[in-house]
C-alpha positions in Angstrom: 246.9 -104.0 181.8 243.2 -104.0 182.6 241.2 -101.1 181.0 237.6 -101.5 182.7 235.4 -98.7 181.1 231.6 -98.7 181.2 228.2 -98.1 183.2 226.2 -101.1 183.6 222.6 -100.9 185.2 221.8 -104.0 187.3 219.3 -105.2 189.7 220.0 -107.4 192.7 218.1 -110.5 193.5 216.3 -111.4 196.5 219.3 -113.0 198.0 222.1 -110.1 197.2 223.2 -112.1 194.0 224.3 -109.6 191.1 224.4 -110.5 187.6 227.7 -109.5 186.5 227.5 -107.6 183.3 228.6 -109.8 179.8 230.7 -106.8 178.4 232.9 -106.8 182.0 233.0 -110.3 182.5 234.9 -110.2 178.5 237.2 -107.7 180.0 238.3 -109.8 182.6 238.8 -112.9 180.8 242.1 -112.7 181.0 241.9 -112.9 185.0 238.6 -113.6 186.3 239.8 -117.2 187.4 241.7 -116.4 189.7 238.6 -114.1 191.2 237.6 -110.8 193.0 237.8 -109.0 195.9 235.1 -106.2 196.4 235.8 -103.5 199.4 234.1 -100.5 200.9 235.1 -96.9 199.1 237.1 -94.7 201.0 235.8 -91.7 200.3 232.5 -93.0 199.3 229.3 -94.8 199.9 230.4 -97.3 197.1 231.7 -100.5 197.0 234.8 -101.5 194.7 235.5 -104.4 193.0 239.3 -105.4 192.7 240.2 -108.3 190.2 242.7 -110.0 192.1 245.8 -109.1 190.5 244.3 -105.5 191.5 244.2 -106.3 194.6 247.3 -108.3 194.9 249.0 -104.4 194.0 246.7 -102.7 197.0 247.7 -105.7 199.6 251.3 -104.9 198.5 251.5 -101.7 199.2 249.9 -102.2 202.4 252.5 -105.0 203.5 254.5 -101.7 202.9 253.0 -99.8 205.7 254.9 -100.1 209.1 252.2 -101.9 211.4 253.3 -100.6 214.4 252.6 -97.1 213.6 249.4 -95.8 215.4 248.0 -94.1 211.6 249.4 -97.2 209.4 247.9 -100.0 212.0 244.2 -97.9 211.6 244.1 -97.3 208.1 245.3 -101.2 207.4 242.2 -102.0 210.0 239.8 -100.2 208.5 240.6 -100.6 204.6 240.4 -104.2 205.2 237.4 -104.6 207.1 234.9 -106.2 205.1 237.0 -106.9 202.0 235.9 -110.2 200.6 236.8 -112.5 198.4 234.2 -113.3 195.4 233.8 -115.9 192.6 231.3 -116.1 190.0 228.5 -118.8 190.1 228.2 -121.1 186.9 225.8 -118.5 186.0 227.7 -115.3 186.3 226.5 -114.1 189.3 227.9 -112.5 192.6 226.4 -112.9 195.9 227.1 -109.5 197.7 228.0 -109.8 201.2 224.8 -108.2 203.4 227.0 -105.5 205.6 228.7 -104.8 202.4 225.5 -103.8 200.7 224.3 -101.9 204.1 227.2 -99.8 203.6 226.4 -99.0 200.0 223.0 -98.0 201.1 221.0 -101.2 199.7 218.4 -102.3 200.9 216.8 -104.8 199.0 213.7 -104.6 200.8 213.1 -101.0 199.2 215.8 -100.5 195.4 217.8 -103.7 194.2 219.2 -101.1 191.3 222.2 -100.7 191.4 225.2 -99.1 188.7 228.3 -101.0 187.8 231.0 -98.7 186.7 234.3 -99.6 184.9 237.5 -97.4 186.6 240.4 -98.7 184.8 242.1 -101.4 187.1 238.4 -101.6 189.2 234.9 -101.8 189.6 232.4 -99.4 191.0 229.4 -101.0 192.8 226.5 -98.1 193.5 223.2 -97.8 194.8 221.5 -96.2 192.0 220.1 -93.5 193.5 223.4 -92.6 195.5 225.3 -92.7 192.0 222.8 -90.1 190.6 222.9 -88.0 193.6 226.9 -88.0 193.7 227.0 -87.1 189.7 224.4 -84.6 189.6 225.0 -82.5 192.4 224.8 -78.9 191.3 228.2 -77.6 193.3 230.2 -79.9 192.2 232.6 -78.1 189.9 234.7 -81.0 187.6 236.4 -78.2 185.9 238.3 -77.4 189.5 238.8 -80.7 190.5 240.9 -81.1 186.7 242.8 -77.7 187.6 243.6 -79.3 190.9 245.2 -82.3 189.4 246.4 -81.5 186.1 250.3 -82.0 187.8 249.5 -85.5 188.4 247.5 -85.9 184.9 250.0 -84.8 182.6 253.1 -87.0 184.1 254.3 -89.6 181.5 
């Protein structure tokens, strides 16, 4: 079972290539051949980066979902518009598709830093700025959130 953990600065270059971290790239060496698929967030202005076995799980679960239900047909729609399949270059990079990167508020005309963050079976793809923004926002109260979900947290 993957166990992606970390925060990994990175800068994009003038063609929407990202350097993929060493340190991630070693966690994924079980997998990383048979590639990535990165998504928009739900809930977020983030992209996510599944390794495929990841995403083989999500795509299950959605073959799940009865397609000819009004709410199941839009949410399939709409969670898989945009996903795209990735592959590192020989030199460990990964071109970010441009209306991907427009939804994570890049624009490499202005800030090509971005954060790479580990989250267990994922990835985390942020615009810098709109990571530190979403983790330092003053009403934000983490202790709630924990109360909220402590059910969920301690099932075995």
């Amino acid at each position: 079972m993957l166990k992606l953990l970390g925060e990994y600065p990175c800068k994009l270059d003038n063609k929407g290539r990202l350097l993929f971290p060493a340190k991630l790239r070693k966690s994924l060496e079980e997998v990383i051949h048979q590639g990535l698929v990165i998504n928009r967030d739900i809930y977020t202005k983030c992209l996510v980066i599944y390794p495929q076995p990841t995403w083989e799980k999500m795509a299950a679960k959605l073959d799940r979902m009865n397609p000819n239900n009004r709410k199941h047909a839009d949410f399939i729609r709409h969670f898989l518009n945009g996903a795209t399949e990735l592959e590192l270059d020989a030199v460990g990079r990964l071109n970010i598709p441009s209306h991907l990167l427009q939804y994570a508020e890049v624009d490499l005309k202005k800030n090509n830093e971005l954060v790479v963050c580990g989250v267990g079976q994922k990835m985390e793809l942020w615009n810098k700025e709109t990571r530190e923004k979403k983790f330092n926002d003053p009403d934000f109260d983490f202790g709630s959130l924990a109360d909220e979900v402590q059910d969920e947290f301690d099932k075995e």
